[in-house]
N, C-alpha and C positions, 0 to 999 in steps of 0.2 A: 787581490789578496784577501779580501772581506768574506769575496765567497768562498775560498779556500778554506777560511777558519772557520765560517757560518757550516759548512762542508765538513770539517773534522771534530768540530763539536757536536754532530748531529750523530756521526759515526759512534763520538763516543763514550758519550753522555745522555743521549737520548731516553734512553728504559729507565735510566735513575730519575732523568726530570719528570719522563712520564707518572713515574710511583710516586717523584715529591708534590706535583699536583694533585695526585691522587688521596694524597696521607694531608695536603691541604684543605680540600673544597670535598671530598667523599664520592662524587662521581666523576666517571671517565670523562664526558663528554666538557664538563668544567673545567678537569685536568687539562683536554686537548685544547680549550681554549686559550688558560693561563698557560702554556707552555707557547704557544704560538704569539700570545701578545708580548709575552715576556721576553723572546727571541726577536720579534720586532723592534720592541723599545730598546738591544741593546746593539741591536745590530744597524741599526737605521743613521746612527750617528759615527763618526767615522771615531775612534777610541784606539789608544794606542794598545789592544788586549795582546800580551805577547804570546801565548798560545791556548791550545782547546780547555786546558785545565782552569786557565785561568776565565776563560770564555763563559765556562760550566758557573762557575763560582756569580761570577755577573750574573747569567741567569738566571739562577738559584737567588740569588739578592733582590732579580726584578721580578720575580716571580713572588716572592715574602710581602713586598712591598704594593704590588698590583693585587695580591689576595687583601692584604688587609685594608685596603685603600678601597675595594669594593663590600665588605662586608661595612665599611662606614657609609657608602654612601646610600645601602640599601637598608639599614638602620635609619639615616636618616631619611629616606623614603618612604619606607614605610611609617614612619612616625608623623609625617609631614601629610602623605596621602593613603590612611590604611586601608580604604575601602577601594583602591586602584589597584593596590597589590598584590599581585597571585605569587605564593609559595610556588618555588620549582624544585623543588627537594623532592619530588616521587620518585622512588629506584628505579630502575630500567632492568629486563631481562639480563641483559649482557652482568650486572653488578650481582645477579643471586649466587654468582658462582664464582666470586672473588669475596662475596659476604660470611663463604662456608669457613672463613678463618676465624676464630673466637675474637681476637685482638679487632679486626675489622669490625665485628659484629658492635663490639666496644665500641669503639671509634663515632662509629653510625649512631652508635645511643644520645653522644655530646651534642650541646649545642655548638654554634658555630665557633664563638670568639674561646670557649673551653676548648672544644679540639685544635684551633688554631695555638693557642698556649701551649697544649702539650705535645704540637709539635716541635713547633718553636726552640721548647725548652727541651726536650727528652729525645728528637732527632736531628734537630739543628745544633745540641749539645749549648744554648746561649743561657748564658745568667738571666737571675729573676729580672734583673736590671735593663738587660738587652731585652729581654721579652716584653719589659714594660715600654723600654723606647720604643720598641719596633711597633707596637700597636697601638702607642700612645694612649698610656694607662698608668697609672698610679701603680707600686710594685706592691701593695695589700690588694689592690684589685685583680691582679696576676697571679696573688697567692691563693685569693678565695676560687679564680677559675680553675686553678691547678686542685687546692682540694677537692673543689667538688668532682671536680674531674676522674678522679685519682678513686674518689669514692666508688663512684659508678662503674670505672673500669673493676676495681677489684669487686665490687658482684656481680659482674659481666662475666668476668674472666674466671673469677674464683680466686677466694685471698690469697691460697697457696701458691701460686701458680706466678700472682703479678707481685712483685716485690721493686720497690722501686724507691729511691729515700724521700720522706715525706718532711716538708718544710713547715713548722709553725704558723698558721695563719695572724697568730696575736698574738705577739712577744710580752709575756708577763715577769716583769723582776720584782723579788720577795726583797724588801728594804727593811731593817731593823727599824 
């Protein structure tokens, strides 16, 4: 029965996980891996998922959760041993021709834990709040990655072009 669903989730949900790995991590080869760990972890365990929708949904949740759970542990890796660690962020052929999209080109500009946010927030549709649970962040420090964010994309994009509602980073009230 497991592999039935593991089977009709792959049918048919597949290209959406692959793009949400993609719109996570910026390369294919990172997407194919979080898509693969992420169907491991939820498939491994016998779970009562009543069908592929809901299957989809689980590995979209393990997949949120194994990306941000790696960008901390290589944060703190790096921080711990900077001089052992090699950046793997160099494009690959195959990516110049999924890059000719402006919005991707954006994307590729963010740092990691910024375009993590404004996926979070802007394709995962989740409040400032859930963005901060989910990466275990203060919701000012979710606001300041989302500004800056937000910045860069509109001179990437072009201001006209990105329009998107922009949250106050530092709520100031005028008191008599």
């Amino acid at each position: 029965m497991a592999d039935d669903l593991l089977t009709a989730t792959l049918e048919r949900a597949s290209g959406r996980l692959a793009a949400y790995g993609y719109l996570l991590t910026g390369s294919q080869h990172a997407s194919e891996d979080l898509v693969q760990d992420a169907l491991v972890k939820v498939f491994v365990k016998r779970r009562r998922i009543p069908n592929a929708a809901a299957a989809e949904g689980y590995v979209r949740a393990a997949m949120r959760t194994l990306h941000v759970d790696r960008l901390r542990r290589e944060r703190l890796w790096r921080r711990e041993a900077p001089g052992q660690v090699v950046r793997e962020e160099a494009p690959d052929h195959a990516e110049a021709i999924a890059t000719s999209d402006a919005v991707a080109r954006a994307l590729d500009a963010l740092a990691p834990r910024e375009r993590t946010a404004v996926v979070l927030r802007y394709f995962d549709d989740l409040t400032l709040a859930d963005v901060a649970g989910a990466m275990g962040l203060a919701t000012g420090t979710v606001k300041r990655y989302l500004s800056d964010a937000l910045d860069r994309l509109a001179v990437e994009v072009g201001h006209d072009a990105f329009e998107t509602e922009r949250v106050a980073v530092v709520e100031t009230e005028e008191r008599s």
